[in-house]
C-alpha positions in Angstrom: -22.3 7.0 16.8 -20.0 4.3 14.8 -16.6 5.4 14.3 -17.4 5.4 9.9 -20.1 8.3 10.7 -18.0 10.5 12.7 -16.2 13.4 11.2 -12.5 13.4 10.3 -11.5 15.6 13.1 -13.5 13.6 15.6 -11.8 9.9 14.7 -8.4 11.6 14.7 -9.6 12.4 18.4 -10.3 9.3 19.2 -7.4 7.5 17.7 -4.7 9.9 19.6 -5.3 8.2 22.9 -4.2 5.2 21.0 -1.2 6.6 19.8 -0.1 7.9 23.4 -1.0 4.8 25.1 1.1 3.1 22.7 3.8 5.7 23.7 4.1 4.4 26.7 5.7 0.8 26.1 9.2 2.5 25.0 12.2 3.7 26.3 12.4 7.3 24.7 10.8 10.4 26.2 7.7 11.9 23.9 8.4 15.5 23.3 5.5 16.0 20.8 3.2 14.0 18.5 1.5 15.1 15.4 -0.7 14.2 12.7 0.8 13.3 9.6 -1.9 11.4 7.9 -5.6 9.9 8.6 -6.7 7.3 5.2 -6.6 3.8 5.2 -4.4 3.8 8.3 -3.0 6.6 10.7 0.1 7.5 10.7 1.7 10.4 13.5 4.9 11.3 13.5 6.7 11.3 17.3 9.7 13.5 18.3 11.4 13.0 21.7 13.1 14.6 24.0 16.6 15.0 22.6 16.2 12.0 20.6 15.6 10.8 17.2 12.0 10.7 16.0 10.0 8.2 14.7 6.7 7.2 13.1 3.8 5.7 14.2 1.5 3.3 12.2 -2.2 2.7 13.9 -3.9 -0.1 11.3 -7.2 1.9 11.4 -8.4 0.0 8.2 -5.9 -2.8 7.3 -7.2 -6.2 7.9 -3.4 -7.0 8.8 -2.9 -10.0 11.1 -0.4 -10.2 13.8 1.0 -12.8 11.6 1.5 -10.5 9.4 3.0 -7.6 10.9 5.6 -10.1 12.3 6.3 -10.6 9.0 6.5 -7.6 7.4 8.8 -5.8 10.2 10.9 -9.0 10.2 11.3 -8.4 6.7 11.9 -4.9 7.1 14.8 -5.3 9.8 16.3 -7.7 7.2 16.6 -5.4 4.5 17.7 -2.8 7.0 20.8 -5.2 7.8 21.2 -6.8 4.2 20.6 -4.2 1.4 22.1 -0.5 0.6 17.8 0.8 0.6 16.7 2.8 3.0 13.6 1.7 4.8 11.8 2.6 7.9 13.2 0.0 11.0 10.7 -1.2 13.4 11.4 0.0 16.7 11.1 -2.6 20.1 9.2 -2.0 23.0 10.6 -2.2 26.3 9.7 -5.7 26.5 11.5 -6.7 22.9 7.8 -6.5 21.0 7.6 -4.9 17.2 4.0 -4.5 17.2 1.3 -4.0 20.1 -2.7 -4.1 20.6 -4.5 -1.4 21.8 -8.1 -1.6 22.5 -9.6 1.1 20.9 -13.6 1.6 22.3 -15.3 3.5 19.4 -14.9 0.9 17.1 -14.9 -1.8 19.3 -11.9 -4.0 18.5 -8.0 -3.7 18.9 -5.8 -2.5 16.7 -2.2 -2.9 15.7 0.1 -0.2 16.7 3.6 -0.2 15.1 7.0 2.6 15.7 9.5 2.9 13.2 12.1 5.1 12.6 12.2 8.4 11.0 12.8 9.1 7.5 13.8 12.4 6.0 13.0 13.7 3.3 9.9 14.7 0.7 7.3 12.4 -0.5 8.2 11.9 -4.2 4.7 12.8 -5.2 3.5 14.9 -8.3 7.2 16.2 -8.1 8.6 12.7 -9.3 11.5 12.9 -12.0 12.2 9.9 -14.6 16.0 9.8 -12.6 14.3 9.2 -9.6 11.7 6.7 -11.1 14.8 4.9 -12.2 15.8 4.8 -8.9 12.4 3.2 -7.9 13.1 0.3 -10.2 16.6 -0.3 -8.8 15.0 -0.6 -5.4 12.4 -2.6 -6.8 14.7 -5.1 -8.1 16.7 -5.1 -4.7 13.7 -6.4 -2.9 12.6 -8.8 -5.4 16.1 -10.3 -5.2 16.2 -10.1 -1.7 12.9 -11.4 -0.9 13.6 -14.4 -3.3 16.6 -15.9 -0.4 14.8 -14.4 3.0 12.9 -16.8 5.2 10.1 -15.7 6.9 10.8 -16.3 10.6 8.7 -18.9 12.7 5.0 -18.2 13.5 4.7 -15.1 10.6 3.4 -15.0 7.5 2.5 -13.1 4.4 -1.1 -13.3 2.7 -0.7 -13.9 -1.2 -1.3 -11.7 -3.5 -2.4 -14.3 -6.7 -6.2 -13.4 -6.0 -7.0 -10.0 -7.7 -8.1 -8.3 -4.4 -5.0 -9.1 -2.5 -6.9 -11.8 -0.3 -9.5 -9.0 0.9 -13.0 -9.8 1.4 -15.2 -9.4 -1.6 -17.4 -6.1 -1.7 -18.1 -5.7 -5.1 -20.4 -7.9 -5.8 -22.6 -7.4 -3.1 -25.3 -4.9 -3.0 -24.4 -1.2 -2.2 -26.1 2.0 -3.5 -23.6 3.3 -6.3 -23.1 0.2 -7.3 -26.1 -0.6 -10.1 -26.3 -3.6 -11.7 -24.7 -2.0 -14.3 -21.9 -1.0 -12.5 -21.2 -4.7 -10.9 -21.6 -6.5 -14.6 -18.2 -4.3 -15.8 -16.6 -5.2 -12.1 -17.3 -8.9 -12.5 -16.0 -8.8 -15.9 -13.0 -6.5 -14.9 -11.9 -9.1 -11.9 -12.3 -12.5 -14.6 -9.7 -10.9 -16.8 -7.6 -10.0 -13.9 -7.8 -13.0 -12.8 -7.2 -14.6 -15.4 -3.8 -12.6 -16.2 -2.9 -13.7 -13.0 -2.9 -17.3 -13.2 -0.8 -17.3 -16.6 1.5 -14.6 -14.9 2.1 -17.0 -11.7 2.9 -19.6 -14.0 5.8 -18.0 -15.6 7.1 -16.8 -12.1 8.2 -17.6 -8.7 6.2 -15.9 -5.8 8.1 -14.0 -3.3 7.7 -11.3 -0.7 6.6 -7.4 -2.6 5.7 -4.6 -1.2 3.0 -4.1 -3.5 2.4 -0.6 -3.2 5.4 1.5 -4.7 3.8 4.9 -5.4 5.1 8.0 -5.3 3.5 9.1 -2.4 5.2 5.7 -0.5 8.9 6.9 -1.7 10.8 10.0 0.0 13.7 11.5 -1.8 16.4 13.3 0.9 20.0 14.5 -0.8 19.8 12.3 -4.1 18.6 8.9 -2.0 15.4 7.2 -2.0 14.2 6.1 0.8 11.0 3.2 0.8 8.3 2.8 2.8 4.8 2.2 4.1 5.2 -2.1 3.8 1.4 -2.5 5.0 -0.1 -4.1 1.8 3.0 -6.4 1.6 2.5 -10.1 0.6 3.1 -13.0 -1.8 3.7 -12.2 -5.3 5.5 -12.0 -8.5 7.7 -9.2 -9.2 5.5 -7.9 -12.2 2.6 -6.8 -9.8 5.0 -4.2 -8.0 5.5 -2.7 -11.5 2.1 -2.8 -12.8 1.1 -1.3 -9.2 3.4 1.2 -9.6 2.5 2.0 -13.0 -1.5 2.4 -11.9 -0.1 5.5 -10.1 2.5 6.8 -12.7 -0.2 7.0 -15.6 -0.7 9.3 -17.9 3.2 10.3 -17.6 4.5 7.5 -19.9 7.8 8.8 -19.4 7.7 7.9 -15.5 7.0 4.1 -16.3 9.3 3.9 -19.2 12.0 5.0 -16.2 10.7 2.7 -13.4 11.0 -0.2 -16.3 14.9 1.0 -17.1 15.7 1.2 -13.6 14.6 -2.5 -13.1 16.1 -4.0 -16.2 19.5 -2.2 -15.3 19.5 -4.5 -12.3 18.4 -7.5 -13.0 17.0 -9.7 -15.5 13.4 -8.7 -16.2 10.7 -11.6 -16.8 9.0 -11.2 -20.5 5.3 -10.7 -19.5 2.3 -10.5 -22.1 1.6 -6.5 -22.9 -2.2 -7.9 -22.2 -1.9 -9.4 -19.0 0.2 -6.4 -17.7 -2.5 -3.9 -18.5 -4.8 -6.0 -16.5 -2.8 -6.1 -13.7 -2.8 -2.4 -13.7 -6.4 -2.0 -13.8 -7.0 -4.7 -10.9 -5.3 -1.8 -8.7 -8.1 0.4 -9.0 -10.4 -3.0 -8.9 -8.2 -3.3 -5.2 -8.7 0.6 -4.6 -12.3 0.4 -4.4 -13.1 -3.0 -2.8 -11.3 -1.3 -0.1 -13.0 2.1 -0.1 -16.4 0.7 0.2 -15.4 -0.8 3.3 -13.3 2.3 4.6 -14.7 4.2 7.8 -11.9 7.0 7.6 -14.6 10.0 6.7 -12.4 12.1 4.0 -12.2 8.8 2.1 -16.1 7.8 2.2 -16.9 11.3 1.1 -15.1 10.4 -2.4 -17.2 7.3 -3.2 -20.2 9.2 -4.7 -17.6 10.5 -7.3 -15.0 7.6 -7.2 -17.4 4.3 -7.7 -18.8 5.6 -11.2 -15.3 7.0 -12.2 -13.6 3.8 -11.8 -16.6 2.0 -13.4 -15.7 4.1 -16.6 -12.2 3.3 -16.6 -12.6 -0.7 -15.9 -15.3 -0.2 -19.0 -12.6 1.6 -21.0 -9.8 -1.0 -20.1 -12.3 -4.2 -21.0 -13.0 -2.0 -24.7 -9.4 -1.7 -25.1 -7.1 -3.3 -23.4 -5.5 -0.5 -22.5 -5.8 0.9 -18.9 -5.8 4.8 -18.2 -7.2 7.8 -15.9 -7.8 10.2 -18.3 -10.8 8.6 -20.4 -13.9 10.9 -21.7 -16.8 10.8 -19.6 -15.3 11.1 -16.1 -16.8 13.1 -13.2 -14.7 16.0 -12.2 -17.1 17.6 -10.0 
């Protein structure tokens, strides 16, 4: 059976072995492992015998290059060494490597397998204050900065973010069964906007590495400090598409993204962008969010696609009537 028909228990039982043979390659003694999360990539957190522990990242979904991943954990050890942010720090192998590849036989292919170190501490989640989203903008304008004088080292590299599905193959405009005609004529109109409030955007700014996916659910808050993680969509871009990303999430609570917006500004300079093409760059997040679904195996995120392909449909149409991009339009399914 192919690993996108199984159940969600049953590829989590098939990824483990991964995870422990992973294991293997470093110098700390594995005391337990658990599941932390199965989506777009699997994630198990590892404690050790008398040890620190540490989390383990298996790119289930990612289309992430070991180009890549060299990149982003290089970049990650930078900031570990040059900022005051707290990030996860990839952790060696025996042998000095940051990232391995483990054959994994029920989907045929290798994947990437990645350790990093712990952090403590509570997803910001639903729970997240406007002090703390203030906080997200500081750290957001850290690692603009910072990305803006860090060179990549030799042989890595980052994809770039200036196409509207984050240099991903296309799935939207090829046939599939909840998409209708219908359906693909608002995508294909939503993506030419997007597009083109990207190309004006990159004009006015100078492309750097982001971490392009700053949501509340990628931030832990431990004893008043934010901690930043989950690097895996990474790449090439101008500041403003961290913000708008992070604004996809934060919506309806206008209050959250005024925060995020004061918390940037209050450290550095922030670029005047067009209200217009800021909104778009919002709505090509949930353009990203379902290109990437329709290709998911993991099974608890296929089951949402009956529901989440004509609910995103209404809010692209909403966005291309107005301007405006939200989640809570009229006509949704809830059920």
């Amino acid at each position: 059976m192919a690993f996108g028909a199984l159940s969600q228990r049953a590829q989590v039982l098939r990824l483990r072995p991964v995870a422990l043979g992973a294991l293997r390659a470093y110098r700390f003694t594995v005391r337990r492992v658990r599941l932390l999360n199965h989506g777009f990539n699997t994630i198990f957190r590892v404690d050790t015998d008398g040890g620190p522990s540490f989390a383990l990242r298996i790119n289930v979904n990612s289309r992430r290059s070991p180009r890549q991943i060299g990149a982003e954990t290089a970049w990650l050890a930078a900031l570990a060494r040059d900022t005051d942010l707290c990030v996860p720090v990839p952790q060696p192998t025996q042998d000095g490597r940051l990232m391995q590849e483990l054959w994994m036989p029920a989907m045929g292919r290798a994947l990437p397998v990645t350790v990093f170190s712990w952090l403590p501490g509570r997803n910001l989640g639903e729970q997240a204050t406007p002090a703390q989203l203030r906080e997200v903008g500081r750290a957001a304008a850290i690692l603009h900065a910072h990305a803006l004088t860090w060179a990549m080292p030799e042989g890595t590299g980052l994809s770039s973010l200036r196409d509207p599905l984050m240099d991903t193959p296309n799935w939207l405009d090829r046939e599939h069964e909840l998409l209708t005609p219908e359906h693909r004529e608002v995508v294909s109109e939503a993506l030419s906007r997007v597009e083109a409030a990207l190309a004006r955007v990159y004009a006015q700014d100078t492309p750097r590495p982001l971490h392009a996916d700053l949501h509340p659910w990628n931030l832990k808050w431990h004893r008043g400090r934010l901690s930043v993680f989950d690097f895996d969509d990474s790449g090439m871009g101008v500041p403003m598409q961290d913000l708008a990303i992070s604004a996809y999430y934060l919506r309806p609570r206008a209050e959250l993204e005024m925060a995020l917006l004061e918390g940037y500004a209050a450290a550095a300079p922030l670029l005047a962008f067009a209200q217009a093409d800021y909104e778009a760059v919002v709505a090509g997040r949930n353009l990203v969010l379902l290109n990437d679904l329709l290709e998911d195996t993991t099974a608890e995120l296929r089951a949402q696609l009956p529901r989440y392909v004509p609910n995103s449909v209404t809010r692209l149409r909403h966005f291309l009537e107005t301007g405006v991009f939200q989640h809570d339009v009229d006509g949704l399914i809830t059920a």
